[in-house]
N, C-alpha and C positions, 0 to 999 in steps of 0.2 A: 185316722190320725188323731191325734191328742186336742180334743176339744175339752175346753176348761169352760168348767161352771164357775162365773165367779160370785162369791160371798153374798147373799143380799145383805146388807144395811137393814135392820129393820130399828128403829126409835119407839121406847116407849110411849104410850100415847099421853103421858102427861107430862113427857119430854116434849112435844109435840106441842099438846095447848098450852104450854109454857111458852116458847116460841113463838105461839101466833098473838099471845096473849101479851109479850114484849113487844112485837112488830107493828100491832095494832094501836098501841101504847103510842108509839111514835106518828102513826100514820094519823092518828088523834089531831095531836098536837102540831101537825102537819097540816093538818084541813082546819083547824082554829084559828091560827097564824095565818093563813089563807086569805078565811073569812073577816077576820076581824084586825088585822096586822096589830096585833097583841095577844098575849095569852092569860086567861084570865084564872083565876082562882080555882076556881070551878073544874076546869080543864088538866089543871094542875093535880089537882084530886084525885080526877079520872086516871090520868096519865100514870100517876104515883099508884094508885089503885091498882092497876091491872101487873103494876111490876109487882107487889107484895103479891099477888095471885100469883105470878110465877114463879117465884119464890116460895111458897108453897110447896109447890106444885116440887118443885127442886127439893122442899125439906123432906118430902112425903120419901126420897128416896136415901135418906141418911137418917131416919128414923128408924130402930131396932122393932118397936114393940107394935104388935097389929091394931090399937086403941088407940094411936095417938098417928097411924098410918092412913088408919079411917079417916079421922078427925080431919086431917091435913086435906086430904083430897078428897073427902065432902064437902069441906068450906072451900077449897078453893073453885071446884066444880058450880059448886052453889052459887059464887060468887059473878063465875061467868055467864051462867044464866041469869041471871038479875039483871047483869052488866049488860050483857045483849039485848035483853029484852028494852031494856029502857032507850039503848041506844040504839033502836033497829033501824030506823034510818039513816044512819049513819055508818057505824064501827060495828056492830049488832048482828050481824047474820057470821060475819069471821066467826065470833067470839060463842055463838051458839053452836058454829060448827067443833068448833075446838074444843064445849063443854061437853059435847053431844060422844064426841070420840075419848073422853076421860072417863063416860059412865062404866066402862064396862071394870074399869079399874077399880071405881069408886065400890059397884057390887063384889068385886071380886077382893076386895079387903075389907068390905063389911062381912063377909060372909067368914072374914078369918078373924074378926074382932069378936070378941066372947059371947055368947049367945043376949044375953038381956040387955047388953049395950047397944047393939045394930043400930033399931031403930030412933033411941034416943040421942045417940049422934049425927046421924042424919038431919034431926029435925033441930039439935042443934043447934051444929055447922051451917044450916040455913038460915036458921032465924039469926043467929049472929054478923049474917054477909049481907043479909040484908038490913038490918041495924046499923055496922058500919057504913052502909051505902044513903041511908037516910039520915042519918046524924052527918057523915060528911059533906053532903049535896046540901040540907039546911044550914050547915057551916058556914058555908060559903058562897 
């Protein structure tokens, strides 16, 4: 008889750590407000931080050209690894899981961005996420 396969759902994966990278975002500012019933500066940062990474992550797919598609999801990638690592105690293992599952995109649009850019993008998109993440954190 008529058994139906249905459709799998599959989400790109920086549909993906965009999402977790939002959700985390809140669950932040959720465990700040917790601990210290206020939210301070700092945290606001973070919070604000992780949504411009998802956003990113979302520009990476409305961008036409492969150089500025690298770009996008190098630094945002870049971004959550920084962000996890500093936060591993906390917010930090999600956010590493969610960068970990954007690499494969990050190579897979390096490899379509023009040959002598690759690596200079990468290096970057990282040195820039983590620039913003040390100039914001001494900010505040």
């Amino acid at each position: 008889m008529g058994r139906h396969k249905s459709a799998a759902v599959s989400l790109p994966a920086p549909a993906v750590a965009a999402g977790i990278s939002v959700v985390m975002a809140v669950i932040y500012l959720g465990i700040v407000v917790r601990q210290h019933q206020h939210v301070s500066a700092r945290a606001v940062f973070i919070a604000c931080f992780l949504v411009l990474v998802a956003g990113l992550f979302a520009a990476s797919f409305r961008v036409e050209g492969p150089l500025q598609r690298a770009a996008l999801l190098t630094g945002a990638a870049n971004a959550l690894v920084a962000v996890g690592f500093l936060g591993l105690f906390s917010i930090g293992l999600p956010l590493l899981i969610a960068a970990g599952a954007a690499m494969p995109s990050v190579a897979r649009a390096l490899t379509y961005a023009p040959r002598p850019w690759g690596p200079t993008i990468a290096a970057t998109a990282a040195l820039a996420a983590v620039a913003v993440i040390i100039v914001g954190l001494l900010a505040t």
